[in-house]
Structure formats: structure tokens, C-alpha cells
TORMIPA-246572 format. One line per 2 residues: their letters; for each residue y negated, x negated, z of N, C-alpha, C. Coordinates in steps of 0.2 Angstrom, whole numbers, plus 5000, padded with zeros to 4 digits. Atoms other than C-alpha are relative to their C-alpha. Layout:
% residues N
a) Y/X/Z/Y/X/Z/Y/X/Z  ...;
END
This chain:
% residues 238
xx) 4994/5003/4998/4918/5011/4976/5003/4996/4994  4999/5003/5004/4924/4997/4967/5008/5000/4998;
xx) 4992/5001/5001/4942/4994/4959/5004/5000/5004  4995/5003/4996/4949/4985/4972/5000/5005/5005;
xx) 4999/4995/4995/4945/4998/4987/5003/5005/4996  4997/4995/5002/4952/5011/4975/5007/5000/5002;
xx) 4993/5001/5002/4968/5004/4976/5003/4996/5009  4996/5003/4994/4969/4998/4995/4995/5002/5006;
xx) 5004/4999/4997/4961/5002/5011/4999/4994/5004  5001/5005/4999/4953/4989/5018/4996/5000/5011;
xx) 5002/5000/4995/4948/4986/5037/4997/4991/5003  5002/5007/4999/4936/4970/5041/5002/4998/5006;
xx) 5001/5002/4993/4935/4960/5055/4997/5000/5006  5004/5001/4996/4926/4959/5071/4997/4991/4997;
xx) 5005/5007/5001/4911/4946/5069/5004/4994/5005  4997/5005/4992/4919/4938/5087/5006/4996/4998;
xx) 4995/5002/5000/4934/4935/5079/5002/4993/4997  5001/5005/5002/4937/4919/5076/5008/4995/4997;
xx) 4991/5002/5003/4956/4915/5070/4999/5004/4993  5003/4998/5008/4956/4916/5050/5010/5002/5001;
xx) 4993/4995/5000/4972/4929/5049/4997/5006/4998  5001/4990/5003/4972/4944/5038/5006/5003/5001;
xx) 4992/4997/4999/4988/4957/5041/4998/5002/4993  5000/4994/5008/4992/4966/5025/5006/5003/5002;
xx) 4996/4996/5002/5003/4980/5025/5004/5005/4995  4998/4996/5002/5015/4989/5016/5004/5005/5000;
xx) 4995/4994/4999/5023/5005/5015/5005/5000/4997  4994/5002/5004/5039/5010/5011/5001/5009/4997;
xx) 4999/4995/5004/5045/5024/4998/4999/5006/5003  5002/4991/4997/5039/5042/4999/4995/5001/5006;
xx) 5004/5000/4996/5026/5036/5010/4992/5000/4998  5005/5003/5002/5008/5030/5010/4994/4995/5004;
xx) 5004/5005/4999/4995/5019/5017/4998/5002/5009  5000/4997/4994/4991/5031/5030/5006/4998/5007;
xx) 4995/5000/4995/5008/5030/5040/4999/4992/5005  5004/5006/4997/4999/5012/5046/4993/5001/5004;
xx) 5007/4999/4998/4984/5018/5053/4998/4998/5008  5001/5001/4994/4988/5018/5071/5003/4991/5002;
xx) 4997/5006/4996/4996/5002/5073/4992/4995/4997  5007/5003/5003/4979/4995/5062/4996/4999/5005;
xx) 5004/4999/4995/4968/5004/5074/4999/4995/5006  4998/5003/4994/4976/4995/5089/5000/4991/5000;
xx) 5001/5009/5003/4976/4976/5079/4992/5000/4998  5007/4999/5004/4957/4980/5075/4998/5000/5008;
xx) 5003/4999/4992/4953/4984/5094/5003/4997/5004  5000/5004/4995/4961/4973/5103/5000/4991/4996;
xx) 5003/5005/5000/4958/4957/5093/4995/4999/4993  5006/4997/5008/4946/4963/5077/5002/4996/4995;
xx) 4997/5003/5007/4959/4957/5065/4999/5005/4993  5002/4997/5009/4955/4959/5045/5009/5004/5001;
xx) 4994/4996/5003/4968/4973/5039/4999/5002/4994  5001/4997/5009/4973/4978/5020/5006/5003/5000;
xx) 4995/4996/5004/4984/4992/5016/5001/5002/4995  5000/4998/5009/4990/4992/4998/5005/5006/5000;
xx) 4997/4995/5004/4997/5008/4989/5007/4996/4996  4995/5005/5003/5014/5001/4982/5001/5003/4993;
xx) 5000/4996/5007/5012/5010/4966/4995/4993/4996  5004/5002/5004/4998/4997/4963/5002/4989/5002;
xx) 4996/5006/4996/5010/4982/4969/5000/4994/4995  4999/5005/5003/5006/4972/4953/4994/4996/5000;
xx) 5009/5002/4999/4986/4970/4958/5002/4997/5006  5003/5003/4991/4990/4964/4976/5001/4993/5000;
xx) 5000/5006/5002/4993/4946/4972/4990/4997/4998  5007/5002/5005/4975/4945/4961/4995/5003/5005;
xx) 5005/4998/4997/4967/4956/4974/5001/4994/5007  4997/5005/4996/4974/4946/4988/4993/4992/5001;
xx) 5004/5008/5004/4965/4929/4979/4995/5001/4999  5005/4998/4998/4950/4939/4977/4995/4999/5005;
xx) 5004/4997/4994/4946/4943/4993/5002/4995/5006  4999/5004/4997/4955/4932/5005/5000/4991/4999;
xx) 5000/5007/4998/4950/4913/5008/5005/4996/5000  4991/5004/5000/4966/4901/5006/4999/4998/5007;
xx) 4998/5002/4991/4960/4895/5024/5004/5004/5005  4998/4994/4995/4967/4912/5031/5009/4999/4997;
xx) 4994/4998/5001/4983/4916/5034/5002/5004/5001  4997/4993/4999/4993/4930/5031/5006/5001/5003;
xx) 4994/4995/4998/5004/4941/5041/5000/5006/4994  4998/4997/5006/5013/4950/5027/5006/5004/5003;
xx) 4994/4996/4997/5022/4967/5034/5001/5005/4996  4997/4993/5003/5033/4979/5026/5004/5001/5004;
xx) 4997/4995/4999/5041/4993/5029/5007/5002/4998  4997/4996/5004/5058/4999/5021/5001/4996/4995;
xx) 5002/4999/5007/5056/4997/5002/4994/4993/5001  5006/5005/4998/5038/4987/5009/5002/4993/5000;
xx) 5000/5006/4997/5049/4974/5016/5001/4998/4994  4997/5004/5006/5057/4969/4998/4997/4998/4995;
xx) 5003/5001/5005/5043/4970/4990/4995/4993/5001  5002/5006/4994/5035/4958/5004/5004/4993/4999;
xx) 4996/5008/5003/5048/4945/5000/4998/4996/4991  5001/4999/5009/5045/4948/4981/4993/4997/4999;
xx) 5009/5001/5000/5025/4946/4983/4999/4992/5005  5000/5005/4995/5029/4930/4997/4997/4994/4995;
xx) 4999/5007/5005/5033/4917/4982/4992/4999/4996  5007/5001/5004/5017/4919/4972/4995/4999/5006;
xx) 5003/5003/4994/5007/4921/4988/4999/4993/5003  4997/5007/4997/5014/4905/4995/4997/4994/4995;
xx) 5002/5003/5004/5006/4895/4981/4993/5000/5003  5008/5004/4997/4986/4896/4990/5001/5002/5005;
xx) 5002/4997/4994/4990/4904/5007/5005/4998/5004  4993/4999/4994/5001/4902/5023/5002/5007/5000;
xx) 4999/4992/5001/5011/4916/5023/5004/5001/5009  4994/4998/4996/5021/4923/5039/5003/5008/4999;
xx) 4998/4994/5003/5032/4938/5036/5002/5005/5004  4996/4994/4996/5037/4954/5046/5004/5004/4996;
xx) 4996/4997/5003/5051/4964/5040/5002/5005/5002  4999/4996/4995/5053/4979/5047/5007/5007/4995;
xx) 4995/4995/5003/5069/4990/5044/5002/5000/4989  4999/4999/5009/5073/4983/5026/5007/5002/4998;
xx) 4994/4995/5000/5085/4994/5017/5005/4995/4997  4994/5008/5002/5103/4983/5015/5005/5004/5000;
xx) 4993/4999/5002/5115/4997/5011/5002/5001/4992  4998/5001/5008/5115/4993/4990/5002/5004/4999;
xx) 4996/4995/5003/5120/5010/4987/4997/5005/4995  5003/4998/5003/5113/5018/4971/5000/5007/5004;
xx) 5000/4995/4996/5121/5035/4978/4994/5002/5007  5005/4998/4996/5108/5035/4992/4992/5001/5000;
xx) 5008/5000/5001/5092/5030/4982/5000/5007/4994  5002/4993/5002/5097/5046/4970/4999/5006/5004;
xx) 5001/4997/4993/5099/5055/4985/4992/5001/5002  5008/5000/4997/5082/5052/4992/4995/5003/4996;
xx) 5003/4997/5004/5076/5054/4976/4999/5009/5000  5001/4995/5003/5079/5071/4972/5000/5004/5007;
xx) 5003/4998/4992/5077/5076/4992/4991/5000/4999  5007/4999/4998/5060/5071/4990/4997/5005/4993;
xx) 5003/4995/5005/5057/5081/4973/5001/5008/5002  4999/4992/4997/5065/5097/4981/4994/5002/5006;
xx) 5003/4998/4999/5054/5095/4994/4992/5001/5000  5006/4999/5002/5040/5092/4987/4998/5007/4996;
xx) 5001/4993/5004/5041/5108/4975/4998/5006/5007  5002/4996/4994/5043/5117/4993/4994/5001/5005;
xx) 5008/5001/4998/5028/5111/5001/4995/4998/4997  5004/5003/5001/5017/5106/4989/4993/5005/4999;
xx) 5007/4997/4998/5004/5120/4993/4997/5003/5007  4999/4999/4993/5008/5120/5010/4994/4995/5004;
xx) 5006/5005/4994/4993/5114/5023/5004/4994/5003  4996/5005/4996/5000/5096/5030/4999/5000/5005;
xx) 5001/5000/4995/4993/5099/5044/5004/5003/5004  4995/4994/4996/5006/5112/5049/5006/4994/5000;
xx) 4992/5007/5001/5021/5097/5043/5000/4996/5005  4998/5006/4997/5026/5085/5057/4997/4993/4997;
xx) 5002/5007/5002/5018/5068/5056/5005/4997/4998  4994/5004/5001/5035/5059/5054/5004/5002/4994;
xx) 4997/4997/5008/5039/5071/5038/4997/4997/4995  5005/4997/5006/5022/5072/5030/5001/4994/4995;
xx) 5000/5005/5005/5024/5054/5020/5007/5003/4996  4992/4999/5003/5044/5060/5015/4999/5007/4996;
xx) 5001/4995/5003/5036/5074/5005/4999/4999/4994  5003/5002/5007/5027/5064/4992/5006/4996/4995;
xx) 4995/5005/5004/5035/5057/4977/4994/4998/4995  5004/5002/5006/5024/5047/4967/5003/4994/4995;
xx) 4995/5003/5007/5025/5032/4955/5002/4994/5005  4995/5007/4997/5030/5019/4969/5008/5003/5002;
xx) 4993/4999/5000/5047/5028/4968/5006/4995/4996  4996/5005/5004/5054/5016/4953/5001/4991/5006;
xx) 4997/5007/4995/5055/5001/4966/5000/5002/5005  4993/5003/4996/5069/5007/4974/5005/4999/4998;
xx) 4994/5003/5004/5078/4999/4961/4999/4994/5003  5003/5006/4998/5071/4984/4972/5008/4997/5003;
xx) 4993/4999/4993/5088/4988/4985/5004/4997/4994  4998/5003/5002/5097/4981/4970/5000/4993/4996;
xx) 5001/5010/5001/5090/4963/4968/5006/4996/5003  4994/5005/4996/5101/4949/4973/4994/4996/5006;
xx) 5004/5000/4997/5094/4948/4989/4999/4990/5004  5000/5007/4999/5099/4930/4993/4997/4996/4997;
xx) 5007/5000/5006/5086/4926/4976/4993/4999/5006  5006/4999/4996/5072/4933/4988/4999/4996/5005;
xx) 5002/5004/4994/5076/4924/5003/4998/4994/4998  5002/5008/5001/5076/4906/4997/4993/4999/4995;
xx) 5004/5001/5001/5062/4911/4987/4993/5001/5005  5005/5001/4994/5052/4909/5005/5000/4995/5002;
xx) 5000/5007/4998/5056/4894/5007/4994/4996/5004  5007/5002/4999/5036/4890/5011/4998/5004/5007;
xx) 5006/4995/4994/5033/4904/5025/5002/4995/5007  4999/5000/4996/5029/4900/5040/5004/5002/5007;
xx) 4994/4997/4998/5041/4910/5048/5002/5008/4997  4998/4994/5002/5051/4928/5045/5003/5001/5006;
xx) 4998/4996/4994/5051/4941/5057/5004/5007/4998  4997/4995/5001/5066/4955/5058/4999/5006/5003;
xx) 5001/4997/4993/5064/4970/5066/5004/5009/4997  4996/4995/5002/5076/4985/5065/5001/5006/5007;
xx) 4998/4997/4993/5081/5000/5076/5008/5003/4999  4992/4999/5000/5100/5006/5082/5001/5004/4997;
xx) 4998/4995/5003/5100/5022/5073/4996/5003/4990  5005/5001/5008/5090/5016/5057/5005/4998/4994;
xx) 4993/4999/5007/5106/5020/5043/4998/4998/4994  5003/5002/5005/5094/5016/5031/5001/4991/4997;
xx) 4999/5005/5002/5094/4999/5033/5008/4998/5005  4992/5004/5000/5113/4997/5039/5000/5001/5006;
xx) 4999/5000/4993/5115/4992/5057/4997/4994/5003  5001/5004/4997/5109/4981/5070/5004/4993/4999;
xx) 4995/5008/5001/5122/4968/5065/4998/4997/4995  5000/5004/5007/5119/4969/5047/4995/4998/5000;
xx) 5007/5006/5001/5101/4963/5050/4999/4996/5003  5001/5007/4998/5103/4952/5061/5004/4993/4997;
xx) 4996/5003/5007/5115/4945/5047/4996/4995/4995  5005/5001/5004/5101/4947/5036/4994/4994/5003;
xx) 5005/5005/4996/5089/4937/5049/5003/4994/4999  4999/5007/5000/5100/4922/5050/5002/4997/4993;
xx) 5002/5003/5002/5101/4921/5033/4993/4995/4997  5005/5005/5000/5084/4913/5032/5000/4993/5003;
xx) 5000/5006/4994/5089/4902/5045/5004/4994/4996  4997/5003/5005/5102/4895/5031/4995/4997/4996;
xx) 5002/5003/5004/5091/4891/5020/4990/4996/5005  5006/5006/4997/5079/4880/5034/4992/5004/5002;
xx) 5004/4997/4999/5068/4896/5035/4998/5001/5009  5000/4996/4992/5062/4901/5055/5000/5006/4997;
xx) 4999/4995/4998/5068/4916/5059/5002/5004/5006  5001/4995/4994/5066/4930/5072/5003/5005/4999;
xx) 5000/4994/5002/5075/4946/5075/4999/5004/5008  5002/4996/4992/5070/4960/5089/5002/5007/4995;
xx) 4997/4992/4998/5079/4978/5091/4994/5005/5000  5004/4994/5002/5066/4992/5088/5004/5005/5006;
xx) 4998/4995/4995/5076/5001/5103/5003/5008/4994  4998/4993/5004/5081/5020/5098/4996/5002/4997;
xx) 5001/4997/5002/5075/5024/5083/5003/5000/4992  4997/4998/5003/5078/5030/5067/4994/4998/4992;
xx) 5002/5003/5005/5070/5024/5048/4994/5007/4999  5006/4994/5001/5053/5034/5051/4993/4995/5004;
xx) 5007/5006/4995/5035/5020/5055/5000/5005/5004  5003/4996/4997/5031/5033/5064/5003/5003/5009;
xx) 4996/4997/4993/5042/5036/5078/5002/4991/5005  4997/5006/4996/5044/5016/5081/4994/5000/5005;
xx) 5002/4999/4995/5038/5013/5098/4992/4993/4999  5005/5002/5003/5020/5007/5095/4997/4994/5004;
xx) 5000/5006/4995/5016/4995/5110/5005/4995/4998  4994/5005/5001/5033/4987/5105/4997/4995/4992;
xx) 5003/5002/5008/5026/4985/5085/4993/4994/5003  5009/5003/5002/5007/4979/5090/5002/4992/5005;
xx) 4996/5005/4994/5017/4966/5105/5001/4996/4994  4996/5004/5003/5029/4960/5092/4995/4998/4992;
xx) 5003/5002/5006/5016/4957/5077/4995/4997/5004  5003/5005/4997/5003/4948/5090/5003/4994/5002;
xx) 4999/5006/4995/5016/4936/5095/5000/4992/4998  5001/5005/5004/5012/4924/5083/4995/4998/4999;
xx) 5006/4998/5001/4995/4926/5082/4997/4993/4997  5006/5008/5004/4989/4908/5076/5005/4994/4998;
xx) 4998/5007/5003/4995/4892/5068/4996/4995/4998  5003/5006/4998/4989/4874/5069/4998/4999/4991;
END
């Protein structure tokens, strides 16, 4: 196995597929690579799009591997998570120098509150201590990522960027896509992101937002048809 699969999982394309589009995604804090799988699956078999999920511990390689492996002819849909999405914006502006980028945003966190990232912090270090000899198989799917504390914990110093910085630094994307749910406290409220949405549109960016329905700041519980819908609806550019 070579460096680069060490650090990302990588799923090719069908042969048939004939639209140059890679997805890449990102996870968000306390998670990992895994909590994307199913929505991969469902974008691999219904139109045999290239997928790459990177580990966000190794967020300084994804640029270099990025430019390695993908063609500047292709275009990227670039989707985080949480934490994923701001790092997503952060990795846009580099990106956007050989590639077309389009962006999904999903649930990015917009309550600036240190108190809530030490919070999480020492939530996931208790539980981790709790479970960490415990089978995951026995854990809920929608837990097992919020157990882990590794080294992508330091960027959630991310929630305090100047977040207006990040947007104008996408100046170049083809579009940005928002997508939040009603009871998702993490990232604020349905209003504050559609706040967050039109500021793109400020600065001359296309932007899109769609409601996620009832749910709450877990990939895992967003409604999956709704997710695989909403990231096909773009699917090519001239």
C-alpha cells in the first residue's frame, strides 16, 4: 500500500462512466472516513463516480495528493461535514488554482463558541476512556464515530476563523451548496444558515440552500435518498 491510500480511501470509477467528476469527502470532528460509506456506495452504483475520503488529521497532504492523482480536467465536488465543511472552504482556494471546484456544505458549525468545542472535547475524552475496550459492534452506528478523539481534534480551532475570509476566498467555485437540518444546534439554526448561504451570494458566489428535514448533527441519521438526490443535482458542467 502506498502513502497515499494510507492516508485516504479511495474508490474508482466505473469504466462506463464518462463525466470527469471526482467527489471527495470530508468528515467532521470525532468522526472518520467510515461515516461516508453508505452515501459512497449509492454514488458508485448508480453512476460509478470516482470517490476519495481523506482522514482530517492528514488535511495538510490533501491538496498534493488531490494534484497527484486527479486530472485538472475533472471536476471536483468537495463535501464536508461539520468541522469538514470549514476545512472544505480552507482547501477550496488552493484547489481552485488547477481544478473546478463545486462545494457541499453540510451542517457547518456557526455557533463561535469556545465553551462548546471544550465541551465536546472532554465529552469525547470521557467517553472514550469508557469505551475504549468495548466491542463497537455493541455501540450504535450514530455514536461509534463520537467516541474517537484523535489528532483531527485541533481543527476545531477552525469555528473560530473569520468566516467571511473563507467565503470570498471561493470566489472561483463553481457553485456552493448548503444543507442543514431543523434540530442540528451544532450549526445554529435553519436561519443562521441560510444567512450563512447568502453570504456567498454577496460576494457574486452561486449559492444553494435545502433543509435536511428533522435531524440533528449526526451524517448518519441525515436522510440518505435526500443526501445522494441533493449531491447528483449538479452532476456536470460545460
Amino acid at each position: 500500500m502506498d502513502a497515499h491510500a494510507r492516508k485516504m480511501i479511495y474508490i474508482p470509477s466505473n469504466k462506463n462512466n464518462k463525466e470527469q467528476i471526482v467527489y471527495i469527502f470530508l468528515h467532521g470532528a470525532f468522526c472518520n472516513p467510515w461515516s461516508w460509506s453508505y452515501i459512497v456506495d449509492e454514488l458508485h452504483d448508480k453512476g460509478g463516480y470516482m470517490c476519495i475520503l481523506y482522514y482530517l488529521k492528514d488535511y495538510e497532504e490533501i491538496v498534493n495528493t488531490i494534484s497527484t492523482l486527479i486530472p485538472n480536467t475533472y471536476t471536483i465536488k468537495l463535501v464536508g461535514f461539520s468541522i469538514g465543511s470549514l476545512l472544505a472552504l480552507s482547501l477550496s482556494k488552493k484547489l481552485l488554482n488547477t481544478h473546478k471546484v463545486e462545494l457541499f456544505l453540510i451542517s457547518t458549525p456557526l455557533m463561535n463558541s469556545l465553551i462548546l468545542v471544550k465541551l465536546r472535547i472532554k465529552l469525547a475524552k470521557f467517553l472514550n476512556i469508557i469505551f475504549f475496550n468495548v466491542d463497537r459492534r455493541f455501540i450504535p452506528l450514530f455514536l461509534r464515530g463520537k467516541f474517537k478523539l484523535d489528532e483531527s481534534v485541533f481543527l476545531l480551532d477552525l469555528i473560530q476563523l473569520d468566516y467571511q475570509e473563507l467565503i470570498s476566498s471561493v470566489k472561483g467555485c463553481l457553485q456552493v451548496n448548503v444543507y442543514s437540518g431543523k434540530f442540528d444546534f451544532i450549526s445554529g439554526n435553519i436561519k443562521k444558515q441560510k444567512g450563512f448561504c447568502k453570504l456567498f451570494s454577496e460576494y457574486g458566489i452561486k449559492s444553494t440552500f435545502i433543509s435536511a428535514g428533522i435531524t440533528g448533527h449526526f451524517p448518519y441519521l441525515i436522510n440518505r435518498k435526500a443526501m445522494v438526490d441533493w449531491l447528483l443535482k449538479n452532476n456536470s458542467y460545460n
